[in-house]
KEVO-732249 format. One record per atom (N, C-alpha, C): residue number from 1; atom name; x, y, z. Coordinates in steps of 0.1 Angstrom, whole numbers, plus 5000, padded with zeros to 4 digits. Example, Ala and Ser with C-alpha at 12.3 -4.5 7.8 and 13.67 -1.06 7.14 Angstrom:
BEGIN
    nr   atom     c1     c2     c3
     1      N   5132   4943   5078
     1     CA   5123   4955   5078
     1      C   5132   4967   5078
     2      N   5128   4978   5071
     2     CA   5137   4989   5071
     2      C   5129   5000   5079
This chain:
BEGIN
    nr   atom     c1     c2     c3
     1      N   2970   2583   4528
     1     CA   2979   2588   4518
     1      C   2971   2595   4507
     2      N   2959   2587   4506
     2     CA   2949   2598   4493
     2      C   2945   2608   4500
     3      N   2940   2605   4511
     3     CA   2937   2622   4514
     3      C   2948   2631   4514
     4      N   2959   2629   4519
     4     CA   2969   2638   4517
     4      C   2973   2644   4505
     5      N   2973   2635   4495
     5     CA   2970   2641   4484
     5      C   2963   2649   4479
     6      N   2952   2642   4484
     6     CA   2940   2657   4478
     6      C   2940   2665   4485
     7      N   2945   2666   4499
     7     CA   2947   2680   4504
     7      C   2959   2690   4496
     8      N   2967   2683   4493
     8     CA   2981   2688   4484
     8      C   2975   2697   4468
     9      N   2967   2688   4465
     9     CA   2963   2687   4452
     9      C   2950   2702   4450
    10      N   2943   2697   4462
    10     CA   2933   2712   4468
    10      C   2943   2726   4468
    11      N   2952   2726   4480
    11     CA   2957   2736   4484
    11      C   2965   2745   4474
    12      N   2971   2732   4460
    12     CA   2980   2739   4451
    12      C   2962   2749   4443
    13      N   2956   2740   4438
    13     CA   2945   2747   4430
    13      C   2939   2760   4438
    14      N   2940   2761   4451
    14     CA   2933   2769   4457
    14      C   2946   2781   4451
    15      N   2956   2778   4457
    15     CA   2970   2790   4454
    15      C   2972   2796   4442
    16      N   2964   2787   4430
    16     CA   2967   2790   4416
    16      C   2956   2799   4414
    17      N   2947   2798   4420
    17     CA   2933   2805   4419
    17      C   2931   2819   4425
    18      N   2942   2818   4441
    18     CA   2945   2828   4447
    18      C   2951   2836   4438
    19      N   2960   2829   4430
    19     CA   2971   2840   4422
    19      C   2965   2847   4410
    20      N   2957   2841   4405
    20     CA   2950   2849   4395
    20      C   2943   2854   4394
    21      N   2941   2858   4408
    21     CA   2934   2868   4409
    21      C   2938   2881   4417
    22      N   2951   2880   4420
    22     CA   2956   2896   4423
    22      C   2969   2897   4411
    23      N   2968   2907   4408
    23     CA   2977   2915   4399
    23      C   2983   2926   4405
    24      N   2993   2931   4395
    24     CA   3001   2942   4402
    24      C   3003   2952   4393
    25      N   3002   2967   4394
    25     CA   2997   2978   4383
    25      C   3012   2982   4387
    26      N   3022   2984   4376
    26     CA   3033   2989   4378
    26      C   3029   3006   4375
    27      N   3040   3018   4381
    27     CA   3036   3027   4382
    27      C   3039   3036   4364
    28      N   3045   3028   4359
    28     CA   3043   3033   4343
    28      C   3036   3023   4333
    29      N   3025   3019   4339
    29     CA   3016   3015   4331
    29      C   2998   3018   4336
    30      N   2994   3018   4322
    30     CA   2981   3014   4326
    30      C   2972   3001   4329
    31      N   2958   2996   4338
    31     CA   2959   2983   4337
    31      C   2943   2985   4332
    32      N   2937   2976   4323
    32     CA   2927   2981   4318
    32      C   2922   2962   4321
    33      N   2911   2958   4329
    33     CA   2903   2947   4336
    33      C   2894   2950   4323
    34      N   2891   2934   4316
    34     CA   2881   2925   4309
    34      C   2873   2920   4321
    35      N   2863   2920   4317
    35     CA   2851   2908   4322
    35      C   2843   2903   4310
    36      N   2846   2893   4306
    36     CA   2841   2882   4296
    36      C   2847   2889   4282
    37      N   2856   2900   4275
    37     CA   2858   2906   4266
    37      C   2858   2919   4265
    38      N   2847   2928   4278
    38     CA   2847   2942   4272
    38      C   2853   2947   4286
    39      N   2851   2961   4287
    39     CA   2862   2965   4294
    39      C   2857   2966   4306
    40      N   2861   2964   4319
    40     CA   2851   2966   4332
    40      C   2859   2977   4342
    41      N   2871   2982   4339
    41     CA   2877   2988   4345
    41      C   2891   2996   4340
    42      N   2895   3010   4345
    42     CA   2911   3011   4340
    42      C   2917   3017   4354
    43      N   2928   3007   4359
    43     CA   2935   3014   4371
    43      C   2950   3018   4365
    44      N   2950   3031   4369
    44     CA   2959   3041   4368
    44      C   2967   3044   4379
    45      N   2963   3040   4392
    45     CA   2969   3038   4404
    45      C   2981   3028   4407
    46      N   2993   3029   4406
    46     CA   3001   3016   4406
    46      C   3000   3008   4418
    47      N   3001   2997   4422
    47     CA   2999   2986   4433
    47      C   2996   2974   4432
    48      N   2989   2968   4445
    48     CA   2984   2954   4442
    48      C   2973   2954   4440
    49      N   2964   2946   4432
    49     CA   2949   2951   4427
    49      C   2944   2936   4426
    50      N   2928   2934   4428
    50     CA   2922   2920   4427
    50      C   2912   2919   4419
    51      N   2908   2906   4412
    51     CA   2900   2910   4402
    51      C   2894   2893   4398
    52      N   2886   2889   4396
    52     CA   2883   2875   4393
    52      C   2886   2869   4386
    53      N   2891   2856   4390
    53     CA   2902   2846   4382
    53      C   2895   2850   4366
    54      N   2903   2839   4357
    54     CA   2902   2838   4339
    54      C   2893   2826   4343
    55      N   2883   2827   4336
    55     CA   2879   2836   4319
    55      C   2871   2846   4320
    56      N   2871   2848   4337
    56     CA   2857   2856   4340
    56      C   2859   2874   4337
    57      N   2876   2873   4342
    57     CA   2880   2890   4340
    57      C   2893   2883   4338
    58      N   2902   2894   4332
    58     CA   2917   2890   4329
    58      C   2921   2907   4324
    59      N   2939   2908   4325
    59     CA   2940   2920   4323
    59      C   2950   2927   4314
    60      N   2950   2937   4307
    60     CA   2958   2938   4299
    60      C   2967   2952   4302
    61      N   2978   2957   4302
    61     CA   2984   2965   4304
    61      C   2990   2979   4291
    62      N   2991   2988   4297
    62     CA   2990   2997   4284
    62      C   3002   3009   4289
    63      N   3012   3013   4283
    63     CA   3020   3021   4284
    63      C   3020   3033   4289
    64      N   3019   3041   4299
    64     CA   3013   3058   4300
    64      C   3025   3067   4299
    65      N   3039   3061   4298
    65     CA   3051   3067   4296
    65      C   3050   3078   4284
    66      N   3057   3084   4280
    66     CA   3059   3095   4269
    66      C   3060   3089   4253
    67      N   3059   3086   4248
    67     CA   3064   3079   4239
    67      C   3069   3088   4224
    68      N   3080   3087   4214
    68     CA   3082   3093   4205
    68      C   3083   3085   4193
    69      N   3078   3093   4185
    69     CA   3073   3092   4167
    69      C   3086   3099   4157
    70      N   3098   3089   4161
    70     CA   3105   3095   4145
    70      C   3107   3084   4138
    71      N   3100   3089   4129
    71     CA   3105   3083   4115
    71      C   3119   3085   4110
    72      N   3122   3069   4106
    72     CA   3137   3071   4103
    72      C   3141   3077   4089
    73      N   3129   3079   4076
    73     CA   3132   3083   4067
    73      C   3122   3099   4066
    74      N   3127   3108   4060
    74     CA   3120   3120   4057
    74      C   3109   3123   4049
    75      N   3097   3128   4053
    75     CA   3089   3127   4039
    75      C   3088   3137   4032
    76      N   3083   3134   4020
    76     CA   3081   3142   4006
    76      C   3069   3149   4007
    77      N   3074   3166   4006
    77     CA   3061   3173   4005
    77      C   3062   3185   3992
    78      N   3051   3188   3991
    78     CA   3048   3202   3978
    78      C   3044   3213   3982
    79      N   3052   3225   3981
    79     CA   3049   3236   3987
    79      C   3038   3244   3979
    80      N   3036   3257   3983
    80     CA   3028   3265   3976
    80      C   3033   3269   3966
    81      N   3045   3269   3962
    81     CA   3054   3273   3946
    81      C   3055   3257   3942
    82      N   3050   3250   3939
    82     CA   3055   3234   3934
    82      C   3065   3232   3936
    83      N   3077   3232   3953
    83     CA   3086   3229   3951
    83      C   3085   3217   3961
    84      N   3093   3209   3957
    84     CA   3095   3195   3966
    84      C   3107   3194   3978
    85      N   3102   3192   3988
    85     CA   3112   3192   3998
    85      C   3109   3182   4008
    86      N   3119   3181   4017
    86     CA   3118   3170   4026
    86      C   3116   3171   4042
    87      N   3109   3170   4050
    87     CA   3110   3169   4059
    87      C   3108   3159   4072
    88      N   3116   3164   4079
    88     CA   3118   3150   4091
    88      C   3115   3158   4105
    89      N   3102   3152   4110
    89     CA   3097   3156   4120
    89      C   3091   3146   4129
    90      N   3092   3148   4145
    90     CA   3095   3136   4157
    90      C   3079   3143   4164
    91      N   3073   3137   4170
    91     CA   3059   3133   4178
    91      C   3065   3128   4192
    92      N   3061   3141   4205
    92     CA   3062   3132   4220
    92      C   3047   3129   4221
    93      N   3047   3118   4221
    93     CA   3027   3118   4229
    93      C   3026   3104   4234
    94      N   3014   3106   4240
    94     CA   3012   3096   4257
    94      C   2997   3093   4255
    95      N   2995   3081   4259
    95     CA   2984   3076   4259
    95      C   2977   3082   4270
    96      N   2965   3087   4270
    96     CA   2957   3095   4280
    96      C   2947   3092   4282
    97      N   2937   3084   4275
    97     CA   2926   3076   4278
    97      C   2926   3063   4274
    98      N   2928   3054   4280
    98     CA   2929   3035   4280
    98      C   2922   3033   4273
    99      N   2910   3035   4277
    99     CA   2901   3026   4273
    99      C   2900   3030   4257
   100      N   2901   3044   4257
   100     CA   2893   3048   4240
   100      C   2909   3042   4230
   101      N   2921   3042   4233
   101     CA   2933   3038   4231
   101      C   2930   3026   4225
   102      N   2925   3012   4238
   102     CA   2925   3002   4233
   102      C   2914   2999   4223
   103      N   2901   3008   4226
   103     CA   2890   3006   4214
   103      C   2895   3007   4202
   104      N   2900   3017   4203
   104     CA   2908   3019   4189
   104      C   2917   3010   4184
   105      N   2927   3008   4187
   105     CA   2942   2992   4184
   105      C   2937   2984   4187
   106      N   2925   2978   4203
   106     CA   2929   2968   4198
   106      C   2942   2962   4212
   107      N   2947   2973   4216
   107     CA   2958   2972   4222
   107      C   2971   2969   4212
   108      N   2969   2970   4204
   108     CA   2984   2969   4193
   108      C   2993   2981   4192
   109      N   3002   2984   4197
   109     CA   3009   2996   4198
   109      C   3012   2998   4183
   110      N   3017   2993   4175
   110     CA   3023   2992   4162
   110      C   3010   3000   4157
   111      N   3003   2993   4159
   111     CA   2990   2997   4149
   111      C   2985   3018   4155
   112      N   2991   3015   4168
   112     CA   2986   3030   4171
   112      C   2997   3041   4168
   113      N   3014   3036   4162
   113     CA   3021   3045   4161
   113      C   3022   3046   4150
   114      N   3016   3034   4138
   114     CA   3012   3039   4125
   114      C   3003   3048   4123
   115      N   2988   3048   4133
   115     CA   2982   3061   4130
   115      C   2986   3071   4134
   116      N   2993   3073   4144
   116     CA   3000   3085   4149
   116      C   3007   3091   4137
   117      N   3012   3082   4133
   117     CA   3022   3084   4120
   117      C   3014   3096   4108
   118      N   3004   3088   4105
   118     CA   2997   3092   4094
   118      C   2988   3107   4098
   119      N   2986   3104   4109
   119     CA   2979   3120   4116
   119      C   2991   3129   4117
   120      N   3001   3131   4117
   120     CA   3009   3138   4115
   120      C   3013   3143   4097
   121      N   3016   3130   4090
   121     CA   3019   3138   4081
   121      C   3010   3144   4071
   122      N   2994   3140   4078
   122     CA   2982   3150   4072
   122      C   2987   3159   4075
   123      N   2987   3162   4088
   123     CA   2985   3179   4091
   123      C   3000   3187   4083
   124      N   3012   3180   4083
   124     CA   3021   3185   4076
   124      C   3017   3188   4061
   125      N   3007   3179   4060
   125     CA   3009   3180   4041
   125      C   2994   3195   4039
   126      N   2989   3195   4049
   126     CA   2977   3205   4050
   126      C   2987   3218   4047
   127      N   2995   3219   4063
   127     CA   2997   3231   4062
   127      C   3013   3238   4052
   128      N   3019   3223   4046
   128     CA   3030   3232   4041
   128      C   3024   3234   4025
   129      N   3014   3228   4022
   129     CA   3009   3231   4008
   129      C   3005   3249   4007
   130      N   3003   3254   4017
   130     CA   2997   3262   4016
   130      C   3008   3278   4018
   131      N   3016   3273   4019
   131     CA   3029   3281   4020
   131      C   3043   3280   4009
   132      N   3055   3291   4011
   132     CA   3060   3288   4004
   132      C   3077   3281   4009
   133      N   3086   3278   4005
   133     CA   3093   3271   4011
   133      C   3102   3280   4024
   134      N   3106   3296   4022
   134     CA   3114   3306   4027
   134      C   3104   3305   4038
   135      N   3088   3303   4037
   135     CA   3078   3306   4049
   135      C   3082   3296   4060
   136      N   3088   3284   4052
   136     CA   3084   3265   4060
   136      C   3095   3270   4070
   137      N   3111   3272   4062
   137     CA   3122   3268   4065
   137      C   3123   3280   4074
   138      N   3117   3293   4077
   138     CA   3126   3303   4087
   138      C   3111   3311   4084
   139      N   3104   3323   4077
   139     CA   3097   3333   4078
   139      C   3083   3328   4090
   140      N   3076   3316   4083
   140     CA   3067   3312   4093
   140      C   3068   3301   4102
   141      N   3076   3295   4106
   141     CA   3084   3279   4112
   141      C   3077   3275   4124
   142      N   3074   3287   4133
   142     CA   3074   3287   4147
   142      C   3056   3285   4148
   143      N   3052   3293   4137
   143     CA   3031   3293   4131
   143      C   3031   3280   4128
   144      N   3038   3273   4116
   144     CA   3034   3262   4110
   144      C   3035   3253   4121
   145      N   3048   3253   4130
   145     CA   3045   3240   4142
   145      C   3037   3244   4149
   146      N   3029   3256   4151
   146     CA   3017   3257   4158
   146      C   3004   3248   4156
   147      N   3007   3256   4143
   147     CA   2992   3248   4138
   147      C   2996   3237   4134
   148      N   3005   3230   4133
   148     CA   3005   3215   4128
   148      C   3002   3206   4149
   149      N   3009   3210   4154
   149     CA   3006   3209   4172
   149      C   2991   3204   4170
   150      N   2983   3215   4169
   150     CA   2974   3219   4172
   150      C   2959   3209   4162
   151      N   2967   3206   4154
   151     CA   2959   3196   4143
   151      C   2960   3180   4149
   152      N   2971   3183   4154
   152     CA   2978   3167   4153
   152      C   2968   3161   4169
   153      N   2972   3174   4177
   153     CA   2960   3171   4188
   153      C   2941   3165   4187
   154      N   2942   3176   4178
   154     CA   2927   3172   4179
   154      C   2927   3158   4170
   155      N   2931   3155   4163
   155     CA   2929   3143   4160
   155      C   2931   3126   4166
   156      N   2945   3133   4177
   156     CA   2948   3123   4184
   156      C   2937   3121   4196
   157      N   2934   3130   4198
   157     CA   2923   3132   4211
   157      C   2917   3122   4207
   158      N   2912   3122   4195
   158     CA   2900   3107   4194
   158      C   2906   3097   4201
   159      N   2916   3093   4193
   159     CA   2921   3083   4196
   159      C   2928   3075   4210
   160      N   2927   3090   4222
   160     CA   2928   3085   4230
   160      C   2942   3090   4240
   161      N   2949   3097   4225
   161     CA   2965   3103   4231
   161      C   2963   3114   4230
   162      N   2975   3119   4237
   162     CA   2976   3134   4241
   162      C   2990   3138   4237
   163      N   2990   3150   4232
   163     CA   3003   3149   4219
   163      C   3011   3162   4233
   164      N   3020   3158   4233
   164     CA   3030   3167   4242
   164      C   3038   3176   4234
   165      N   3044   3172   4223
   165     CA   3057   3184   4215
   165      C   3053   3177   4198
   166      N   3050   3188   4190
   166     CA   3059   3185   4176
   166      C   3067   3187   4171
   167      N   3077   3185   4164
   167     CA   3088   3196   4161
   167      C   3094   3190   4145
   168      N   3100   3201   4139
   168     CA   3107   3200   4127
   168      C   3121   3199   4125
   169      N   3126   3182   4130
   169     CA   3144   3186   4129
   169      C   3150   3189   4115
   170      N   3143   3190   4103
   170     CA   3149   3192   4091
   170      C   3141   3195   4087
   171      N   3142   3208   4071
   171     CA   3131   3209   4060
   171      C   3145   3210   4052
   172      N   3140   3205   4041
   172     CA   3157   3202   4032
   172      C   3150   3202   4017
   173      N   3156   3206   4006
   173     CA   3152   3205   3992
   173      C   3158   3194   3990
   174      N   3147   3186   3982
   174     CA   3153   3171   3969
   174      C   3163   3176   3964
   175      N   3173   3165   3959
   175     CA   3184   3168   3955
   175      C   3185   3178   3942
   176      N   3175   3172   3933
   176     CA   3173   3180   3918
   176      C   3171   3194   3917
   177      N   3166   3200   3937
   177     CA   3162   3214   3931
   177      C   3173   3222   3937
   178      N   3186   3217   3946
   178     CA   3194   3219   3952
   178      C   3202   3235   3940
   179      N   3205   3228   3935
   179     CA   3217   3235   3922
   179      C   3205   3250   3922
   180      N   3194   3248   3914
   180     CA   3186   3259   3910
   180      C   3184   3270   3926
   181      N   3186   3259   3936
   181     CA   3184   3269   3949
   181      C   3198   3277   3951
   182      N   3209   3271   3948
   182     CA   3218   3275   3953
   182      C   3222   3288   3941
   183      N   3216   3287   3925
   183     CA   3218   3296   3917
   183      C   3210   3310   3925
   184      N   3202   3308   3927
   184     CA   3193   3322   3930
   184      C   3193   3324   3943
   185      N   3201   3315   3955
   185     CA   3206   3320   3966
   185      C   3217   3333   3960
   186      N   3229   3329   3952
   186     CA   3238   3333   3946
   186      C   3235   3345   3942
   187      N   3225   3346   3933
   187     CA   3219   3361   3926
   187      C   3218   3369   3933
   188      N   3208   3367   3947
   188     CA   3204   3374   3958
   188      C   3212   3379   3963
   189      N   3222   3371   3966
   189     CA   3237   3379   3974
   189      C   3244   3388   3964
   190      N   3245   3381   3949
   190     CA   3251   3394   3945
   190      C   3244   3407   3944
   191      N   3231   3406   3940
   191     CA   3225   3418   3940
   191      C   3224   3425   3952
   192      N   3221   3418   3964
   192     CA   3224   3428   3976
   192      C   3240   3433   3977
   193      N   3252   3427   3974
   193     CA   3267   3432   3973
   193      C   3265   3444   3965
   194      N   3259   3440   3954
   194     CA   3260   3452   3943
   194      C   3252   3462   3948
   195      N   3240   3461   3952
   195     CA   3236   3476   3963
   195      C   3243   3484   3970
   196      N   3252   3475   3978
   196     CA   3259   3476   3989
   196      C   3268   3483   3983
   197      N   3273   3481   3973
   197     CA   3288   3491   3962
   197      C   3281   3504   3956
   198      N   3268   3499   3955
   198     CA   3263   3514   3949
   198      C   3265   3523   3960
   199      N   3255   3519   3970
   199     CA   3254   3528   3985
   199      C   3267   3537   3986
   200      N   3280   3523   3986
   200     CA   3292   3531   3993
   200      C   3298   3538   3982
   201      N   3295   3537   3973
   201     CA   3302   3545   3961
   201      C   3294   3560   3961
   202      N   3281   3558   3958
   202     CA   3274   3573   3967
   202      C   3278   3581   3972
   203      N   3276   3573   3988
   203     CA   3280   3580   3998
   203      C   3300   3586   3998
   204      N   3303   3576   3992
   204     CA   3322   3583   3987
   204      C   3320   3593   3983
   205      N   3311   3594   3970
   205     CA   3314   3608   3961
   205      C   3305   3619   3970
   206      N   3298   3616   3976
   206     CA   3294   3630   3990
   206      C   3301   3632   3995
   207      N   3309   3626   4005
   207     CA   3318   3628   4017
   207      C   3327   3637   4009
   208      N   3333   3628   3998
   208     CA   3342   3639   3988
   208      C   3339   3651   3983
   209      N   3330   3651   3978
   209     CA   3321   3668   3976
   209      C   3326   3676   3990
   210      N   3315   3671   3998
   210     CA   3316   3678   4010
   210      C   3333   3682   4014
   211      N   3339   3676   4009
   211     CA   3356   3675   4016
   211      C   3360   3687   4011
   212      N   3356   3684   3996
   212     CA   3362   3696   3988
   212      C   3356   3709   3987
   213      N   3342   3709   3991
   213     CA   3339   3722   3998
   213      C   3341   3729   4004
   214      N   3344   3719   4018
   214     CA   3353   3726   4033
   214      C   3363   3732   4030
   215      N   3374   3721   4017
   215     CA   3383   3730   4017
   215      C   3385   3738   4008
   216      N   3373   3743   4000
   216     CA   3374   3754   3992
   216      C   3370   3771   4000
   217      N   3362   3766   4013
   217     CA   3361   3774   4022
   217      C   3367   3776   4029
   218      N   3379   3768   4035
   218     CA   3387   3772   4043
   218      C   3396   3781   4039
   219      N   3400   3776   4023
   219     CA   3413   3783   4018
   219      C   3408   3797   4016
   220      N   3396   3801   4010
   220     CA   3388   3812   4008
   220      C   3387   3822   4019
   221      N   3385   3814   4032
   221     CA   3385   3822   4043
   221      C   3398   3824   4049
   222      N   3407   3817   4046
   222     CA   3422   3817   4047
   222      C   3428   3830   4044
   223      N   3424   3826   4032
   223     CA   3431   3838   4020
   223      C   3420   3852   4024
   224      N   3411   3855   4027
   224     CA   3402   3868   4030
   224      C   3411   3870   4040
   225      N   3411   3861   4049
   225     CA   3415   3869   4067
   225      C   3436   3871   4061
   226      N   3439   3864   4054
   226     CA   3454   3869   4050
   226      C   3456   3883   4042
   227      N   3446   3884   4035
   227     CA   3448   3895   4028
   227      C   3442   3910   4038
   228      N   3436   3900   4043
   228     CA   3429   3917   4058
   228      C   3443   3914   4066
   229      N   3445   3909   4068
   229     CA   3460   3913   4078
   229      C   3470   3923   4072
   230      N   3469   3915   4060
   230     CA   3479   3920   4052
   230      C   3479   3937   4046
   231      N   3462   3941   4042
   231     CA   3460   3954   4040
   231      C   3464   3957   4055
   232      N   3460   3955   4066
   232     CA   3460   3965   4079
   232      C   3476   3962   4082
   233      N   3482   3957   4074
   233     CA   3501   3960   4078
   233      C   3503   3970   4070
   234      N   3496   3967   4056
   234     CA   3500   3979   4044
   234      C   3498   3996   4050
   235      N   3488   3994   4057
   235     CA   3479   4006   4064
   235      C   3485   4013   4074
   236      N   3493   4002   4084
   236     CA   3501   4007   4090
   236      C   3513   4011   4088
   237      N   3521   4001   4078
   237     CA   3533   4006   4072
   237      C   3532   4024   4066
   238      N   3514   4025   4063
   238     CA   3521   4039   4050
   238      C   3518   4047   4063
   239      N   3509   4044   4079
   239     CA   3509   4056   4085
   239      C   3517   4060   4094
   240      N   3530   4050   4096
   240     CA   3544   4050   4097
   240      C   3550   4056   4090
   241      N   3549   4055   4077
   241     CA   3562   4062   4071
   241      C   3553   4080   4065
   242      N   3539   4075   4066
   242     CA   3538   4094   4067
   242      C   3539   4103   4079
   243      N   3539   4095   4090
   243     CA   3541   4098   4103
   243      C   3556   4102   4104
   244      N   3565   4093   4096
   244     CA   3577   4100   4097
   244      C   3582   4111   4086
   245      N   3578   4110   4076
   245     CA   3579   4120   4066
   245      C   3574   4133   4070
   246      N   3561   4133   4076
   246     CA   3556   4144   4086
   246      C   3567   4153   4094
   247      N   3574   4144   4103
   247     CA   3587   4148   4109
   247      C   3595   4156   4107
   248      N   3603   4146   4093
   248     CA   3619   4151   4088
   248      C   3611   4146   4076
   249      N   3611   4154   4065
   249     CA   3607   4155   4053
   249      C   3623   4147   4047
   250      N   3636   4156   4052
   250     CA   3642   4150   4042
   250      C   3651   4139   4047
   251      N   3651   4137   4058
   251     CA   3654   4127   4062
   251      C   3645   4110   4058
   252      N   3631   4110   4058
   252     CA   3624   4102   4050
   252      C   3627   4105   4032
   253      N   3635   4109   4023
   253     CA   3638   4110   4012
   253      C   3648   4108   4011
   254      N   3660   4107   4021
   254     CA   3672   4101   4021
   254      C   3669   4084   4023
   255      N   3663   4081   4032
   255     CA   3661   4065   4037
   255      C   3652   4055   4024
   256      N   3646   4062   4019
   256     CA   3635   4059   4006
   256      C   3646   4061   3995
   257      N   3657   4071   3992
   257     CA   3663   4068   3980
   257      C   3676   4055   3986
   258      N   3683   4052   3998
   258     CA   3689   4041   4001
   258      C   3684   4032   4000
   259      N   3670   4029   3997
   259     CA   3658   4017   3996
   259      C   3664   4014   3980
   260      N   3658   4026   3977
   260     CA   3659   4027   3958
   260      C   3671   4021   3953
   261      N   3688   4028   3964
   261     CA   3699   4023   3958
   261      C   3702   4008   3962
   262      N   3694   4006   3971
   262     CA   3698   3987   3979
   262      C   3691   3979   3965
   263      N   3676   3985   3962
   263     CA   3674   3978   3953
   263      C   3678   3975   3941
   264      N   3684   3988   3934
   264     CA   3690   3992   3921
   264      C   3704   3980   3920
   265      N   3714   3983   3930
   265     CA   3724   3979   3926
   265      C   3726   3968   3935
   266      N   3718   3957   3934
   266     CA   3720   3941   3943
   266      C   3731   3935   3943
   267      N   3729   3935   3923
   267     CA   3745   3929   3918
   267      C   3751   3935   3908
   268      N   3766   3928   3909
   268     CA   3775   3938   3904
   268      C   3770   3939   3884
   269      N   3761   3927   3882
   269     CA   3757   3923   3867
   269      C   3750   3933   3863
   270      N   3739   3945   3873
   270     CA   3728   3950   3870
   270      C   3733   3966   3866
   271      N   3728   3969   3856
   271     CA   3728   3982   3844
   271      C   3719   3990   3841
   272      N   3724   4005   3846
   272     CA   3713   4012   3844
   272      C   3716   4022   3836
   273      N   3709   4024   3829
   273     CA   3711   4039   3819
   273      C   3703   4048   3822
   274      N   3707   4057   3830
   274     CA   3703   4069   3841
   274      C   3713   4080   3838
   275      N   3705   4094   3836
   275     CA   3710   4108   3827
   275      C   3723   4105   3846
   276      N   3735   4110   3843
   276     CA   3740   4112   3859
   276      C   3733   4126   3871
   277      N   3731   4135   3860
   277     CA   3726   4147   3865
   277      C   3708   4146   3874
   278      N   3708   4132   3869
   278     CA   3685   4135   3871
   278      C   3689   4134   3888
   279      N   3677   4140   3896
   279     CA   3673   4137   3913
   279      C   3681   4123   3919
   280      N   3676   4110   3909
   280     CA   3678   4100   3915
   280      C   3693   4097   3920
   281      N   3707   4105   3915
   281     CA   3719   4104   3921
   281      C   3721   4113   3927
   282      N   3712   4120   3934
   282     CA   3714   4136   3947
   282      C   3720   4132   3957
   283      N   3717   4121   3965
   283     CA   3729   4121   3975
   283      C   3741   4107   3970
   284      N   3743   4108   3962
   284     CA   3757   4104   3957
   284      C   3769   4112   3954
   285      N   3760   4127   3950
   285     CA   3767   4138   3950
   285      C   3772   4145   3963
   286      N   3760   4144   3970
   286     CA   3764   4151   3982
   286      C   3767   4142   3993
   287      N   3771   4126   3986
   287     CA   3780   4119   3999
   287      C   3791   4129   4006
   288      N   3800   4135   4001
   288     CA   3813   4138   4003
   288      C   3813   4150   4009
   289      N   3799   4161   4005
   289     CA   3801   4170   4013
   289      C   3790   4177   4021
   290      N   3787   4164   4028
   290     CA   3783   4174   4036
   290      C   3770   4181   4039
   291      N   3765   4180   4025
   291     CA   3749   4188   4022
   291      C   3739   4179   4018
């Protein structure tokens, strides 16, 4: 019965011994092997892996997934005009070297997303001091997350991570400078409106000039080509009626004084004091006979 026991009692210790010494590397983590405290290995490979029972090696695991840096409140920055604004901006980055990772923390993630933390909002506080706020929010946006990328990298490199995206989901003014922004937003627009009324008011009184030009020329040219029509009917009318005076002399002096009498006597109201005897009643005399 005692030996069975201790065979029982063997085989469990042998199984516990077996077991602590294979581990298993999930495929989103890192597995970084102690031997006596310092580091003897990092597998990156996911699977089953073996390694010598505790105290002799033991193992600690490390995230390699993407990880993100938002801070849930915005921070306070000063531009290159001393204006105060806010901004809230998020960090993708992944642990890329284990071992230098855990030198660093410790293996404390908290401890490594607080310095994440603080290497970011150096590089923000570097580069929006140096600018003005129109540069942060829209003129330079796309430069400044360059170079803040590009800062936040090399810093993190020490440390072991590898920064994937930075980005800026807000730049926003403190409440107190809101009003004074929204005054000189205001100004801006009017003074561009008011350009905008000069321009078209300008350009109105040209178009109008010009209008009244055209039609000072047209009527001008109107009136030249009516009055040439008009001489070359006159021209024709007198080489018509010398063409017929040419003819019949007095036949053109009878038709020219029935002009005279259509005109003279239109209405019965109209009065003339005419000798009876002068030229102008010749053929009133000689209606009746004949001559």
């Amino acid at each position: 019965m005692n030996r069975i026991a201790t065979i029982l009692i063997t085989g469990f210790i042998a199984l516990m011994l077996l077991s602590s010494t294979v581990f298993v590397v999930d495929q989103r983590k890192y597995a970084i092997v102690f031997a006596l405290g310092e580091v003897k290995q990092v597998i990156s490979e996911p699977g089953l892996h073996f390694k010598l029972p505790p105290p002799f090696q033991n193992v600690i695991y490390v995230d390699k997934r993407i990880q993100t840096l938002d801070p849930k409140e915005a921070d306070r920055f000063i531009t290159a005009e001393k204006k105060n604004i806010l901004v809230d901006a998020f960090v993708k980055w992944r642990v890329s070297d284990p071992r230098l990772y855990y030198i660093s923390f410790g293996g404390d993630e908290k401890r490594g997303g607080d310095r994440m933390q603080q290497i970011v909002k150096a590089a923000l506080n570097d580069e929006i001091t140096k600018r003005t706020v129109l540069e942060v929010i829209s003129g330079q946006r796309g430069k400044v997350m360059e170079l803040i990328r590009n800062k936040v990298m090399a810093e993190a490199k020490q440390i072991g991570v590898d920064i994937v995206d930075v980005r800026l989901k807000r730049v926003d003014y403190v409440d107190q400078n809101l009003s004074s922004v929204y005054e000189r937003m205001k100004a801006e627009r009017t003074k561009v409106a008011n350009e905008a009324r000069s321009t078209g008011f300008a350009d109105s009184e040209q178009i109008r000039a010009d209008a009244d030009k055209q039609r000072t020329v047209i009527l001008a040219e109107a009136y030249r080509e009516a009055e040439k029509i008009k001489g070359q009917g006159d021209a024709q009318a007198s080489q018509i009626y010398a063409e017929a005076f040419g003819r019949n002399p007095e036949f053109y002096k009878f038709y020219r004084s029935l002009e005279a009498y259509r005109a003279s006597f239109k209405t019965k109201a109209d009065v003339m004091l005419v000798d009876p005897q002068s030229d102008f009643f010749k053929y009133f005399k000689s209606a009746g006979t004949g001559k």
